[in-house]
mmJSON file of the N, C-alpha and C atoms, coordinates in Angstrom:
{"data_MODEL":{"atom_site":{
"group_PDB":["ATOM","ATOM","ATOM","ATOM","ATOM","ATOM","ATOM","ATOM","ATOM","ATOM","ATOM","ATOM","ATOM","ATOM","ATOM","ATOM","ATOM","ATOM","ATOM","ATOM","ATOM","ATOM","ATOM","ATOM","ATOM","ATOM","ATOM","ATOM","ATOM","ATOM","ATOM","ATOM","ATOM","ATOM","ATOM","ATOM","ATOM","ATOM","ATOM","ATOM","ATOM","ATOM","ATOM","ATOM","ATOM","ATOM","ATOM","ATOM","ATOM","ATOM","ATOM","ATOM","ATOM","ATOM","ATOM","ATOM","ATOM","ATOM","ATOM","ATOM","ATOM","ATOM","ATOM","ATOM","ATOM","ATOM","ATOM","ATOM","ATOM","ATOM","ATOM","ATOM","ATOM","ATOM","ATOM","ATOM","ATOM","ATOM","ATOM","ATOM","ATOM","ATOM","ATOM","ATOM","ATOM","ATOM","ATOM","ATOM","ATOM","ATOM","ATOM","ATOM","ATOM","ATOM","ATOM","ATOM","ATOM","ATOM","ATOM","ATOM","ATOM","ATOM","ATOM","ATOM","ATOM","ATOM","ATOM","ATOM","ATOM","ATOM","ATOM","ATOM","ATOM","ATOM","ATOM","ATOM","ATOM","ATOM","ATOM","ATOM","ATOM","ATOM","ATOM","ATOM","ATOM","ATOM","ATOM","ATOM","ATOM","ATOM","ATOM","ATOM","ATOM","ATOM","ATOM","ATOM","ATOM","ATOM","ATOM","ATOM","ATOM","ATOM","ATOM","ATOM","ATOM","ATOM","ATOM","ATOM","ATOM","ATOM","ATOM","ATOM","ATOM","ATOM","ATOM","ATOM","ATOM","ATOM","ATOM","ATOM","ATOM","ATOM","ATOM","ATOM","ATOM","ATOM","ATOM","ATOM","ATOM","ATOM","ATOM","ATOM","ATOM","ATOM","ATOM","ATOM","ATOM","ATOM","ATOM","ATOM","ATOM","ATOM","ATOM","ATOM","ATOM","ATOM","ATOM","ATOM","ATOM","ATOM","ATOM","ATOM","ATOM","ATOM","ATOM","ATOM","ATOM","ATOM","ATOM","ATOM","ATOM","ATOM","ATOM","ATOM","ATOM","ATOM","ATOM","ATOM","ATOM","ATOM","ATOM","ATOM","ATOM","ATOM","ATOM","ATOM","ATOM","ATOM","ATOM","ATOM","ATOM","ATOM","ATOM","ATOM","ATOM","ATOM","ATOM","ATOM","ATOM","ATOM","ATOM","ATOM","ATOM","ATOM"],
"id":[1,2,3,4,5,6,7,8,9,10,11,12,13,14,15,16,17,18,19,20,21,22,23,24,25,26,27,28,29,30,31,32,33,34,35,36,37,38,39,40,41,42,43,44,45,46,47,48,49,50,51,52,53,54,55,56,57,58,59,60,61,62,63,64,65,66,67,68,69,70,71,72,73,74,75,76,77,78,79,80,81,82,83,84,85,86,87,88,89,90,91,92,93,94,95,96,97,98,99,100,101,102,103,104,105,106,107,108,109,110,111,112,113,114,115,116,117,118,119,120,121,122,123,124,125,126,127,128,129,130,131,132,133,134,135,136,137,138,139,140,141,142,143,144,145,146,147,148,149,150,151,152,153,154,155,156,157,158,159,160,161,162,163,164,165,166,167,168,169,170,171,172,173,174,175,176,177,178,179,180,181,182,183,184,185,186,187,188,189,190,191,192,193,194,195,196,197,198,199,200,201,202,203,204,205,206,207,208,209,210,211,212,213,214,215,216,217,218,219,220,221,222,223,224,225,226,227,228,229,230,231,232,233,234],
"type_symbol":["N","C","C","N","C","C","N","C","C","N","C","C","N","C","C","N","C","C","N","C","C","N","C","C","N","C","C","N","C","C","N","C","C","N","C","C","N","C","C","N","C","C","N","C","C","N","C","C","N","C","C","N","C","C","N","C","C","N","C","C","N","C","C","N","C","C","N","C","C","N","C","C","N","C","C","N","C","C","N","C","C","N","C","C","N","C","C","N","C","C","N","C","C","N","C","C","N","C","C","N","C","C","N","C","C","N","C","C","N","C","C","N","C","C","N","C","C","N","C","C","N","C","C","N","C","C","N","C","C","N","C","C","N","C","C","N","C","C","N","C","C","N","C","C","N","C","C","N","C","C","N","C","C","N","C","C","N","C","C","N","C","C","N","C","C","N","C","C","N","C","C","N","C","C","N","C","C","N","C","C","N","C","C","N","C","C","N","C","C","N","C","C","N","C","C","N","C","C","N","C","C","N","C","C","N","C","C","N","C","C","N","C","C","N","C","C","N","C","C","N","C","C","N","C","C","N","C","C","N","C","C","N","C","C"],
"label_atom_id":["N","CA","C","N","CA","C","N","CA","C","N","CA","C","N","CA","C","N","CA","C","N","CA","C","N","CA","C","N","CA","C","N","CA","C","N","CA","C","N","CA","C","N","CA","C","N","CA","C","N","CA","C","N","CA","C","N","CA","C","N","CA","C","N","CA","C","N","CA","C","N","CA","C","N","CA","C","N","CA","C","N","CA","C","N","CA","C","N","CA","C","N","CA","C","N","CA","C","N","CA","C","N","CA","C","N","CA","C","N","CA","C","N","CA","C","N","CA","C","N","CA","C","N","CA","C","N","CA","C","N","CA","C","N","CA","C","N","CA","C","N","CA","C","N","CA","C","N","CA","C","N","CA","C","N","CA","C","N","CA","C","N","CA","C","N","CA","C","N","CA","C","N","CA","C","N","CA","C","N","CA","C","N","CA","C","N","CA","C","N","CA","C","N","CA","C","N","CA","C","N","CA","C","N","CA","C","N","CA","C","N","CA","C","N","CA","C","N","CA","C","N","CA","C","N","CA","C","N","CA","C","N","CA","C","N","CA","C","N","CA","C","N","CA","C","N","CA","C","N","CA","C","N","CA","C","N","CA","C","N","CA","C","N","CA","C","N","CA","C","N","CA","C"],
"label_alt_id":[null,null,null,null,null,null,null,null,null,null,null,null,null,null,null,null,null,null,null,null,null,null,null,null,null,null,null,null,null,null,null,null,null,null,null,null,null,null,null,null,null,null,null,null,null,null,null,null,null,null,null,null,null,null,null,null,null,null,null,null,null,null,null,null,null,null,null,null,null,null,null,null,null,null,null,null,null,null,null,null,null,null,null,null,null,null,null,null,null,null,null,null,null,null,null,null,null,null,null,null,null,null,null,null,null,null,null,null,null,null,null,null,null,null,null,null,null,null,null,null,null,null,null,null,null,null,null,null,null,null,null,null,null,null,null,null,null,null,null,null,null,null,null,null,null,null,null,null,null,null,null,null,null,null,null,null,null,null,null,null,null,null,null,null,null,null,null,null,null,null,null,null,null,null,null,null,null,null,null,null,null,null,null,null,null,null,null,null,null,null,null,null,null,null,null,null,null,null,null,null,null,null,null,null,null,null,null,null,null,null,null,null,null,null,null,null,null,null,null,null,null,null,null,null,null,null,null,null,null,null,null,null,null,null],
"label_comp_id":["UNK","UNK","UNK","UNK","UNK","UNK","UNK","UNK","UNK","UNK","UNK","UNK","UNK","UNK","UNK","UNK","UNK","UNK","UNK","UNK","UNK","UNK","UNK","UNK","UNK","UNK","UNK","UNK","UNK","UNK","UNK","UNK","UNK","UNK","UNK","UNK","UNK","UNK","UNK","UNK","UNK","UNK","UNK","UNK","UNK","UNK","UNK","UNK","UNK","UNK","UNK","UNK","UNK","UNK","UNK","UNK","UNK","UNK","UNK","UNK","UNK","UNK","UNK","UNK","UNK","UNK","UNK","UNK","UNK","UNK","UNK","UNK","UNK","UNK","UNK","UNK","UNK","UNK","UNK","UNK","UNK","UNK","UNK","UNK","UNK","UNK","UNK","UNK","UNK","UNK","UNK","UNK","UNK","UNK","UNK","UNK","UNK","UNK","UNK","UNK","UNK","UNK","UNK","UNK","UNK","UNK","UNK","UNK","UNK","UNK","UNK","UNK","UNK","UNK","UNK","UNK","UNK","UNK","UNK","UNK","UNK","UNK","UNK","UNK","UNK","UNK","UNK","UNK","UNK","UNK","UNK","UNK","UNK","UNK","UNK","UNK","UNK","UNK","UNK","UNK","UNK","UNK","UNK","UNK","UNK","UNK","UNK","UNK","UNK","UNK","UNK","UNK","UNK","UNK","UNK","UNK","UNK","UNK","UNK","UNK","UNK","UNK","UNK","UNK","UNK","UNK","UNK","UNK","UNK","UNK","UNK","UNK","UNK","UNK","UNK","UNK","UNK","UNK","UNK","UNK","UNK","UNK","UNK","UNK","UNK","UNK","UNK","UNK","UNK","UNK","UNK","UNK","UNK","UNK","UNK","UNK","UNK","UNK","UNK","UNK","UNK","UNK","UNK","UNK","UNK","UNK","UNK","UNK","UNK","UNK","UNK","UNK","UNK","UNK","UNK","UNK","UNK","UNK","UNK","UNK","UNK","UNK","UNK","UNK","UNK","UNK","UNK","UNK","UNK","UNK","UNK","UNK","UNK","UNK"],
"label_asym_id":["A","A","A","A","A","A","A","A","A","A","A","A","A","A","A","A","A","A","A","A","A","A","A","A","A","A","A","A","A","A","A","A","A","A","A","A","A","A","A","A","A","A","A","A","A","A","A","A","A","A","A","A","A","A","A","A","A","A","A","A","A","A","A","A","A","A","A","A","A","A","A","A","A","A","A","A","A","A","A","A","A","A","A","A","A","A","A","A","A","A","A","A","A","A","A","A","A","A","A","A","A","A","A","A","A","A","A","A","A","A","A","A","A","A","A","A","A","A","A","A","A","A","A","A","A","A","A","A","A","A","A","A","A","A","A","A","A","A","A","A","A","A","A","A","A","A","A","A","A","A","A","A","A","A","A","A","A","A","A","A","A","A","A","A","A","A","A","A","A","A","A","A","A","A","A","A","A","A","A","A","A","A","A","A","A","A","A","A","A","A","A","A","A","A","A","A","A","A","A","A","A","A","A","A","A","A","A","A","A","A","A","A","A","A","A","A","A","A","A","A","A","A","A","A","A","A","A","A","A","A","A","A","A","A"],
"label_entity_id":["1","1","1","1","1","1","1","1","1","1","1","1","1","1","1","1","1","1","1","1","1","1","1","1","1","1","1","1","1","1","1","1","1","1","1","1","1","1","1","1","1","1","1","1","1","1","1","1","1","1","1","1","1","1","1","1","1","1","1","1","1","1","1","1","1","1","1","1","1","1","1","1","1","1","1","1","1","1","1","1","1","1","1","1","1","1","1","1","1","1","1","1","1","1","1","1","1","1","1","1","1","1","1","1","1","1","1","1","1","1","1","1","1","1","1","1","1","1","1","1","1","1","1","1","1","1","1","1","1","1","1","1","1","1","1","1","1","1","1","1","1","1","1","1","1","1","1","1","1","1","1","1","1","1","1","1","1","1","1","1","1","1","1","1","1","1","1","1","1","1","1","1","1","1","1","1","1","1","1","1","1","1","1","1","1","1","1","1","1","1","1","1","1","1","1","1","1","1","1","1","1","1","1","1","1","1","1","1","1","1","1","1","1","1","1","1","1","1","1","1","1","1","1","1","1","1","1","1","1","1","1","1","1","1"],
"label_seq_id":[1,1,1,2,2,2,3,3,3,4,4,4,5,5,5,6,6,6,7,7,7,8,8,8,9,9,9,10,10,10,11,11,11,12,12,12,13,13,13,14,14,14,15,15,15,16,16,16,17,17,17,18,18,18,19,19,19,20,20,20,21,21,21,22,22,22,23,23,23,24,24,24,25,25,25,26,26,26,27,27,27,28,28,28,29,29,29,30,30,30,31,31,31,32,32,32,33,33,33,34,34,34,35,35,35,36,36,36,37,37,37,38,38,38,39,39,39,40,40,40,41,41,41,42,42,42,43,43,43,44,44,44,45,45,45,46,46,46,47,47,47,48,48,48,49,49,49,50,50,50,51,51,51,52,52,52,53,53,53,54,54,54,55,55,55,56,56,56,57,57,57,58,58,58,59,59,59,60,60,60,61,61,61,62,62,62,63,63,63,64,64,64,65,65,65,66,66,66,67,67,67,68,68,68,69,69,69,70,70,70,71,71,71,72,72,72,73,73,73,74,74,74,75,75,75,76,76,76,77,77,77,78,78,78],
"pdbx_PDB_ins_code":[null,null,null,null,null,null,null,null,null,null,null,null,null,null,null,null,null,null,null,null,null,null,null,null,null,null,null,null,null,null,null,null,null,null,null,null,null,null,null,null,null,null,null,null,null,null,null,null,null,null,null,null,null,null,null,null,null,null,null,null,null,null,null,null,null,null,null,null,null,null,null,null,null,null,null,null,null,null,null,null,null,null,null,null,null,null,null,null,null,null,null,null,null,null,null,null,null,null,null,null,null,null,null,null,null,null,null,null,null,null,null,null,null,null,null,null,null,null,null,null,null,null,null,null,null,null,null,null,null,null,null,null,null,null,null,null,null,null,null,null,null,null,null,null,null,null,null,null,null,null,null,null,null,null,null,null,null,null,null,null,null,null,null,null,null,null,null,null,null,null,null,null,null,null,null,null,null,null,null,null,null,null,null,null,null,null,null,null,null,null,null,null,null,null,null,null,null,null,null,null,null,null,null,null,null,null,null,null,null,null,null,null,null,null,null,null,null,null,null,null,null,null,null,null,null,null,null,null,null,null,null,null,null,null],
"Cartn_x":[-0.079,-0.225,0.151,-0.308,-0.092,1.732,2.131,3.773,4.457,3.623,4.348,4.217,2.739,2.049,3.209,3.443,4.239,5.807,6.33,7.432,7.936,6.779,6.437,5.896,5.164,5.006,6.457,7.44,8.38,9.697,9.634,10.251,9.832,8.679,7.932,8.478,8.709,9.418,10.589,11.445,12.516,13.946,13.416,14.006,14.309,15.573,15.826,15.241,14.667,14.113,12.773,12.529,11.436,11.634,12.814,13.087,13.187,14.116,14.254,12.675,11.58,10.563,9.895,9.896,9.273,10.179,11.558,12.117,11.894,11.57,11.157,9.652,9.017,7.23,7.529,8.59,8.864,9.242,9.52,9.477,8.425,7.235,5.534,5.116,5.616,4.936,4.996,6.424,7.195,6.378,6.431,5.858,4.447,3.797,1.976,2.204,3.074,3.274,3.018,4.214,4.262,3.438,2.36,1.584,0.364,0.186,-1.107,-1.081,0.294,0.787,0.174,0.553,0.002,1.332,1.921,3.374,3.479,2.133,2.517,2.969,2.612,3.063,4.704,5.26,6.535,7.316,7.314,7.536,7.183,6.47,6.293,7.212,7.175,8.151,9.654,10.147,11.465,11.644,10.995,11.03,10.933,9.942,9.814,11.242,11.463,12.719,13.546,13.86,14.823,15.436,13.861,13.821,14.115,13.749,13.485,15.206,15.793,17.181,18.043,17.976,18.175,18.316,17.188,16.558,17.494,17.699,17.718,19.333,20.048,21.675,21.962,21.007,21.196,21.257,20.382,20.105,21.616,21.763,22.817,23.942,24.255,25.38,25.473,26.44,26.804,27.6,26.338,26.287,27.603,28.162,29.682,28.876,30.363,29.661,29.541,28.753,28.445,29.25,29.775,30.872,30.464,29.966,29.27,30.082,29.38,30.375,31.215,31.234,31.918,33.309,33.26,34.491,35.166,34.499,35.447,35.87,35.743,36.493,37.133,37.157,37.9,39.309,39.139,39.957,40.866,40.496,41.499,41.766,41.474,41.781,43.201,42.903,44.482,45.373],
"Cartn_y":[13.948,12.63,12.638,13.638,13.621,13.868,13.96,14.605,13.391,12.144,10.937,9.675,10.086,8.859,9.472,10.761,11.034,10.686,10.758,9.879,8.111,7.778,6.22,6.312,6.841,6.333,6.897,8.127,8.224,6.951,5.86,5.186,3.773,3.471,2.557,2.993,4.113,4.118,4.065,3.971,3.427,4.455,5.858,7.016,7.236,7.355,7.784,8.727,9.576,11.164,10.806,10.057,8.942,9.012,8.362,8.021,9.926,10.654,11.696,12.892,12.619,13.327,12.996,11.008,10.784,10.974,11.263,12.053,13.818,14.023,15.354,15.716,14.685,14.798,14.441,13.904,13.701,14.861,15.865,17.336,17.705,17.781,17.718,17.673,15.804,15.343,15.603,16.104,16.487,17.93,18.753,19.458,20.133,18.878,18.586,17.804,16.68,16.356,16.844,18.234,18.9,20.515,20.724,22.113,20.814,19.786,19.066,18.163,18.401,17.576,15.96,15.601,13.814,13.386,13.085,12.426,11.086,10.348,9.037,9.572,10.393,10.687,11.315,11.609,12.419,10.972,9.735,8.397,7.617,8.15,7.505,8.27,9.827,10.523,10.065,9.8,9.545,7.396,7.037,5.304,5.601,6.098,6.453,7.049,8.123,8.913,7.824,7.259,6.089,5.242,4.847,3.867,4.737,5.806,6.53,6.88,7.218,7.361,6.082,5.264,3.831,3.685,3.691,3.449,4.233,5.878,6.653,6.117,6.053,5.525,4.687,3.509,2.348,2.562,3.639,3.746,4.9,5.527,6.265,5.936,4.792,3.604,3.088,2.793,2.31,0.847,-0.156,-1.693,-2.349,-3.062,-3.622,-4.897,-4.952,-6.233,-7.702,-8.098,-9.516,-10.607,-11.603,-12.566,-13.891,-13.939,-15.704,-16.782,-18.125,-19.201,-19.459,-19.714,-19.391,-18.66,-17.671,-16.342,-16.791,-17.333,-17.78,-18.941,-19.892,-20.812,-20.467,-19.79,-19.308,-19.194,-17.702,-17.513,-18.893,-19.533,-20.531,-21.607,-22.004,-22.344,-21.8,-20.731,-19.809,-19.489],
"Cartn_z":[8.61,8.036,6.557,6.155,4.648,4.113,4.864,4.851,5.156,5.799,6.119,5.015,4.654,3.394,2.557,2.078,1.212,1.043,2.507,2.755,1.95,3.046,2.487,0.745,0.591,-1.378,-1.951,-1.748,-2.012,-1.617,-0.822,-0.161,-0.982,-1.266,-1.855,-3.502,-3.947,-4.985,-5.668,-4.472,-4.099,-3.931,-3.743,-3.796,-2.131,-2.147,-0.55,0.005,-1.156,-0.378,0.871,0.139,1.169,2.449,2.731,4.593,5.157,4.174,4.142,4.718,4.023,4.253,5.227,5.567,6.675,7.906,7.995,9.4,9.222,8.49,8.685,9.42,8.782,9.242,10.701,11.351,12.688,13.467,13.017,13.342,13.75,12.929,12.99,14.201,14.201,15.569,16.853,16.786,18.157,18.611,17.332,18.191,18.191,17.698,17.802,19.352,19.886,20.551,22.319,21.806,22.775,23.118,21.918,22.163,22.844,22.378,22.971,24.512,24.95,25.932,25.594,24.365,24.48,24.442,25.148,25.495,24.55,23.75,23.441,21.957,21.408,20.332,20.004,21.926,21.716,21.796,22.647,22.213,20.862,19.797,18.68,17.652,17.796,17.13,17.252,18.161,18.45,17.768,17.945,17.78,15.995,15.289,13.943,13.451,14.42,13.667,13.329,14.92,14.625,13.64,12.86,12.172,10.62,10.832,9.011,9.288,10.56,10.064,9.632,10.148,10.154,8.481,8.273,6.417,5.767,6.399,5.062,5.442,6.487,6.192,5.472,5.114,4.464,3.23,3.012,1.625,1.059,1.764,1.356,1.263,1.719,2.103,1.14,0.622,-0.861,-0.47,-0.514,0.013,-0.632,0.12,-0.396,-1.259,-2.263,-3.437,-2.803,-3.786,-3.353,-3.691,-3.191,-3.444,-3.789,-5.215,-5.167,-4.981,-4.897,-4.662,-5.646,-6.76,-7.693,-7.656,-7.269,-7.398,-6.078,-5.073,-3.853,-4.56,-5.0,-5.479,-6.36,-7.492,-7.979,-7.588,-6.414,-5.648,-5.073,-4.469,-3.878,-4.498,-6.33,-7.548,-7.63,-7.964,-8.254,-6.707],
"occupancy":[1.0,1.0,1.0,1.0,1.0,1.0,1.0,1.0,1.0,1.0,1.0,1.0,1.0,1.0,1.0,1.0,1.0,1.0,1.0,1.0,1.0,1.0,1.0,1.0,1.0,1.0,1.0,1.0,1.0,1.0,1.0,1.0,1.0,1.0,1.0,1.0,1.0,1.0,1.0,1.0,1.0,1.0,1.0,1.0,1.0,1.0,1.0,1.0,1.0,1.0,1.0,1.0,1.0,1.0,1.0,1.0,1.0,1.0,1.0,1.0,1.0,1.0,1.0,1.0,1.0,1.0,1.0,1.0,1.0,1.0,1.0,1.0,1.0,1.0,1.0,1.0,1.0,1.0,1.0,1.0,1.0,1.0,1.0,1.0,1.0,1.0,1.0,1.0,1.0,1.0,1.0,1.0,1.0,1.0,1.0,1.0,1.0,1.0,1.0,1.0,1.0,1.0,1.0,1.0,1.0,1.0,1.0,1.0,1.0,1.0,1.0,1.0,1.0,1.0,1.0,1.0,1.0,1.0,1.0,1.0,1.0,1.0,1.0,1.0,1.0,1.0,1.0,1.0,1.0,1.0,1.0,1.0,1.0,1.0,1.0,1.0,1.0,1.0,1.0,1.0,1.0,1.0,1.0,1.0,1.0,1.0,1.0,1.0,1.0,1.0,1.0,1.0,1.0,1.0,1.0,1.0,1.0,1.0,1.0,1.0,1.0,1.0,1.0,1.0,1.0,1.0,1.0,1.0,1.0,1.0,1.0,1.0,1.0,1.0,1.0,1.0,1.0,1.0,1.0,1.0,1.0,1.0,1.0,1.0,1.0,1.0,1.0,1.0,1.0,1.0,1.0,1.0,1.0,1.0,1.0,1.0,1.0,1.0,1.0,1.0,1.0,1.0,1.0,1.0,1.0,1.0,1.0,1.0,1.0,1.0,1.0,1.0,1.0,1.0,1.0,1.0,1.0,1.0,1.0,1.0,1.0,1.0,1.0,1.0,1.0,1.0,1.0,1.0,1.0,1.0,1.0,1.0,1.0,1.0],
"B_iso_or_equiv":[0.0,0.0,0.0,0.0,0.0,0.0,0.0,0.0,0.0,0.0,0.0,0.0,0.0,0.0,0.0,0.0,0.0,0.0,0.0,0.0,0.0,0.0,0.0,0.0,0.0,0.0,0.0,0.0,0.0,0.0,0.0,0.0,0.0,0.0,0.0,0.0,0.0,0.0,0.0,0.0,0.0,0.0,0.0,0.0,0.0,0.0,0.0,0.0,0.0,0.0,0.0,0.0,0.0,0.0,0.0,0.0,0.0,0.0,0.0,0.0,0.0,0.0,0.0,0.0,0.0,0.0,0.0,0.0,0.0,0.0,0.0,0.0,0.0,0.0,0.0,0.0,0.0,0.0,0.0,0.0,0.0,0.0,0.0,0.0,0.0,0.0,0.0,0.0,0.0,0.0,0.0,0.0,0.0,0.0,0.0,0.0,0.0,0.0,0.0,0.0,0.0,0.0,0.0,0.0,0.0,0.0,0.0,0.0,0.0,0.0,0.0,0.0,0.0,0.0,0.0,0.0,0.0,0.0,0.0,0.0,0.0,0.0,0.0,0.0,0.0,0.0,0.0,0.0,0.0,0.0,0.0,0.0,0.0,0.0,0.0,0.0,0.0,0.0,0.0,0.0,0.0,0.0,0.0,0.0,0.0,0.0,0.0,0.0,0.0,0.0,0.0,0.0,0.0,0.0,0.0,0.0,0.0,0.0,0.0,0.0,0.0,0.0,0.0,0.0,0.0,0.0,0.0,0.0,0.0,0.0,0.0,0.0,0.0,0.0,0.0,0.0,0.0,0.0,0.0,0.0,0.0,0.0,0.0,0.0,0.0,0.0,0.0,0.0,0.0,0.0,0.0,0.0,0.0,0.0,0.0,0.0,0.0,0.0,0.0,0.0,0.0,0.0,0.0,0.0,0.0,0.0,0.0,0.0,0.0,0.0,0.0,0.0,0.0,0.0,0.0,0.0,0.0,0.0,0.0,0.0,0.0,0.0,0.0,0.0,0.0,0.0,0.0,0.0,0.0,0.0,0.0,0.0,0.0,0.0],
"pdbx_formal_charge":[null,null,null,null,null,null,null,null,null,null,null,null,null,null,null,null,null,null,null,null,null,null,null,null,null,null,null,null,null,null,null,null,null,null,null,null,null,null,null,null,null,null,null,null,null,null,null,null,null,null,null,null,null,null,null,null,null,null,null,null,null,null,null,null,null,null,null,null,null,null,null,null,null,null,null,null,null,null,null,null,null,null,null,null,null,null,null,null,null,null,null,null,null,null,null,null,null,null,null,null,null,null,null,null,null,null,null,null,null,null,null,null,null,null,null,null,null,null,null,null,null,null,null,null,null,null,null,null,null,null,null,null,null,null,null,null,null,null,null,null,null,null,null,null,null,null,null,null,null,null,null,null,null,null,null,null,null,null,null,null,null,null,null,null,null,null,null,null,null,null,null,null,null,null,null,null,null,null,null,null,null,null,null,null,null,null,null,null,null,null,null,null,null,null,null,null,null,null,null,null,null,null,null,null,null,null,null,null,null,null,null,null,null,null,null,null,null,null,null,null,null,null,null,null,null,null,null,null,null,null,null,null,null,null],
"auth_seq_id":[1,1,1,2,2,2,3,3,3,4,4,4,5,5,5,6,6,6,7,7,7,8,8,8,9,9,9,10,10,10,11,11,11,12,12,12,13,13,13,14,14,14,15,15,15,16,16,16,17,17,17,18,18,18,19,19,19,20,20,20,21,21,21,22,22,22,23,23,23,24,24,24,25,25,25,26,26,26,27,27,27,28,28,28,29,29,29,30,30,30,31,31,31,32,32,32,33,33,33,34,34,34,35,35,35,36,36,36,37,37,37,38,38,38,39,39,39,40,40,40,41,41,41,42,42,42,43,43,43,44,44,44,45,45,45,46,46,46,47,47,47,48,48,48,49,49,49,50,50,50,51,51,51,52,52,52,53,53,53,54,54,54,55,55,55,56,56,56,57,57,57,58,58,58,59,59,59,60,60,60,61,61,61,62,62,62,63,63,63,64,64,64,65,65,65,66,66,66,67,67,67,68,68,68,69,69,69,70,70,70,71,71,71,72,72,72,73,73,73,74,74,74,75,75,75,76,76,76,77,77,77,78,78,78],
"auth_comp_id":["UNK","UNK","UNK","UNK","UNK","UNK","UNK","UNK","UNK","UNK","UNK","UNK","UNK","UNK","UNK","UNK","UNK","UNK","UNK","UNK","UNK","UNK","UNK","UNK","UNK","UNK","UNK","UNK","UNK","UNK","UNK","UNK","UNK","UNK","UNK","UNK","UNK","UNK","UNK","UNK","UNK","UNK","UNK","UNK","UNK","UNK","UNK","UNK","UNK","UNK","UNK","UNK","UNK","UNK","UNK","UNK","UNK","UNK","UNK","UNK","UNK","UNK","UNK","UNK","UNK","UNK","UNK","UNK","UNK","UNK","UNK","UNK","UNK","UNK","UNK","UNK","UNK","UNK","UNK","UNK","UNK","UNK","UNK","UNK","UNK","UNK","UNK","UNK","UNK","UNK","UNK","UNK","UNK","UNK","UNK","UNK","UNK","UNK","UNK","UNK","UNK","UNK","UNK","UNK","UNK","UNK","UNK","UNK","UNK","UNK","UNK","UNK","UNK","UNK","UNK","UNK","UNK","UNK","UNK","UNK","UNK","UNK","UNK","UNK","UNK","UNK","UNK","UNK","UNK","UNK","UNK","UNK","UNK","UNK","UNK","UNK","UNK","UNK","UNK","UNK","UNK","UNK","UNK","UNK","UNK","UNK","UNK","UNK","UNK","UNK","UNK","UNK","UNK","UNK","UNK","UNK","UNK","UNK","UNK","UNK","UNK","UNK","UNK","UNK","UNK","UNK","UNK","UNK","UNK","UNK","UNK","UNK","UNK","UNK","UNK","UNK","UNK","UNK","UNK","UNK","UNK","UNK","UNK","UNK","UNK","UNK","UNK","UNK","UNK","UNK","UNK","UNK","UNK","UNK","UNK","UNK","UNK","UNK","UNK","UNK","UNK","UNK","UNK","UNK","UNK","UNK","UNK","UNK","UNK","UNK","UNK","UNK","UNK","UNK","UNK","UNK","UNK","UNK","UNK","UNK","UNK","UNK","UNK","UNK","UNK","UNK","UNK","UNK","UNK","UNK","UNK","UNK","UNK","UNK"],
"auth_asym_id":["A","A","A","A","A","A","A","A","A","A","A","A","A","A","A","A","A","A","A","A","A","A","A","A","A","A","A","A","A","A","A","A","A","A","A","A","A","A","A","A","A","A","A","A","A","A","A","A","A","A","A","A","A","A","A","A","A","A","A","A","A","A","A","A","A","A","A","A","A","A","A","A","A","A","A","A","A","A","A","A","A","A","A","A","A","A","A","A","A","A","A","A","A","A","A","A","A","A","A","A","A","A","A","A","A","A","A","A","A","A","A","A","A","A","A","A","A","A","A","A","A","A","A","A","A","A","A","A","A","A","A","A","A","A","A","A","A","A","A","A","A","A","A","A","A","A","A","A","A","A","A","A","A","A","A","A","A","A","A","A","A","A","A","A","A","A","A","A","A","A","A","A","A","A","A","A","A","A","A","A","A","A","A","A","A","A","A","A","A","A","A","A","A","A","A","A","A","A","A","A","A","A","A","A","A","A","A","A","A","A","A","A","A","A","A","A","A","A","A","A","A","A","A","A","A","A","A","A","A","A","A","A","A","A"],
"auth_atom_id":["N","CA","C","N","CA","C","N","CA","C","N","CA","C","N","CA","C","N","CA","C","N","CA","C","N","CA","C","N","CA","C","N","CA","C","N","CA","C","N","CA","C","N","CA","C","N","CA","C","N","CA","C","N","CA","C","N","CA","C","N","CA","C","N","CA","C","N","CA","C","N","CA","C","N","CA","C","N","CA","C","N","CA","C","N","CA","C","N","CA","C","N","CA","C","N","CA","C","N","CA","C","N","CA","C","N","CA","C","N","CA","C","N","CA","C","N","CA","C","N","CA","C","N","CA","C","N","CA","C","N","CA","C","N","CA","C","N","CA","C","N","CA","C","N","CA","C","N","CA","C","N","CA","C","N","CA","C","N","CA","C","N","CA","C","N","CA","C","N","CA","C","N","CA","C","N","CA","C","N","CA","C","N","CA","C","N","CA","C","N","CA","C","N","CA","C","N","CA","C","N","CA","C","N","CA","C","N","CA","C","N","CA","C","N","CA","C","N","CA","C","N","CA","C","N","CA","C","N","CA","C","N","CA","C","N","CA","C","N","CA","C","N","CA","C","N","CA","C","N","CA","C","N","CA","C","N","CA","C","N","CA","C","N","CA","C","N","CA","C","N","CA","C"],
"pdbx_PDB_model_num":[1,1,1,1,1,1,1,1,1,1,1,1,1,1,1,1,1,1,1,1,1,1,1,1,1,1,1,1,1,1,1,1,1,1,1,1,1,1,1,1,1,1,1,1,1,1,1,1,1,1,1,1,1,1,1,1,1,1,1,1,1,1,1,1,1,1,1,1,1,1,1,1,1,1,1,1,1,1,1,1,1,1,1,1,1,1,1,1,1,1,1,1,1,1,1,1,1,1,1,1,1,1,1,1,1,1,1,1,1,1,1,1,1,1,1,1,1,1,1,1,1,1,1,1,1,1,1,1,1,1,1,1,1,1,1,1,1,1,1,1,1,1,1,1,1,1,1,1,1,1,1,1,1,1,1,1,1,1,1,1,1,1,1,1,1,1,1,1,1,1,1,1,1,1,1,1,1,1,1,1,1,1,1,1,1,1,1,1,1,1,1,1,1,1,1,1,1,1,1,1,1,1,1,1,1,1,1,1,1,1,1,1,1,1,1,1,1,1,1,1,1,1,1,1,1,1,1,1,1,1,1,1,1,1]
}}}
C-alpha cells in the first residue's frame, strides 16, 4: 500500500514518476495475488496497471499545440 499512496502523491505532484511507481506496486499485487490465491486482487492488478500505463503514456507524450480561434482565422484571413 505504501508503494501505491507513494505513486499517487508523486502523480498528485505532477511528476510522471508517479504513474511510474504505481505500475510497479502492480508487481506487488500480482504476486501477493498469487502466493494467497485471492484471484480478485489478480483482476484489480491488471485493470490498475491498465490505467497507470494509460497515465504514464500521456504524460510522456508530448501533447500537440493548441489552436485558438483567433489563429484559425487568422489563417483563412491570409
Amino acid at each position: 500500500m505504501a508503494v501505491g499512496v507513494t505513486g499517487l502523491w508523486l502523480a498528485g505532484k505532477r511528476s510522471w514518476t508517479g504513474w511510474a511507481v504505481g505500475l510497479a506496486a502492480q508487481v506487488l499485487w500480482l504476486a501477493y495475488s498469487l502466493v494467497t490465491e485471492q484471484w480478485g486482487f489478480l483482476v484489480s492488478c491488471f485493470v490498475y496497471g491498465a490505467v497507470y500505463i494509460r497515465n504514464l503514456r500521456a504524460w510522456l507524450r508530448p501533447a500537440p499545440p493548441v489552436t485558438t480561434a483567433s489563429e484559425v482565422t487568422a489563417r483563412v484571413d491570409h
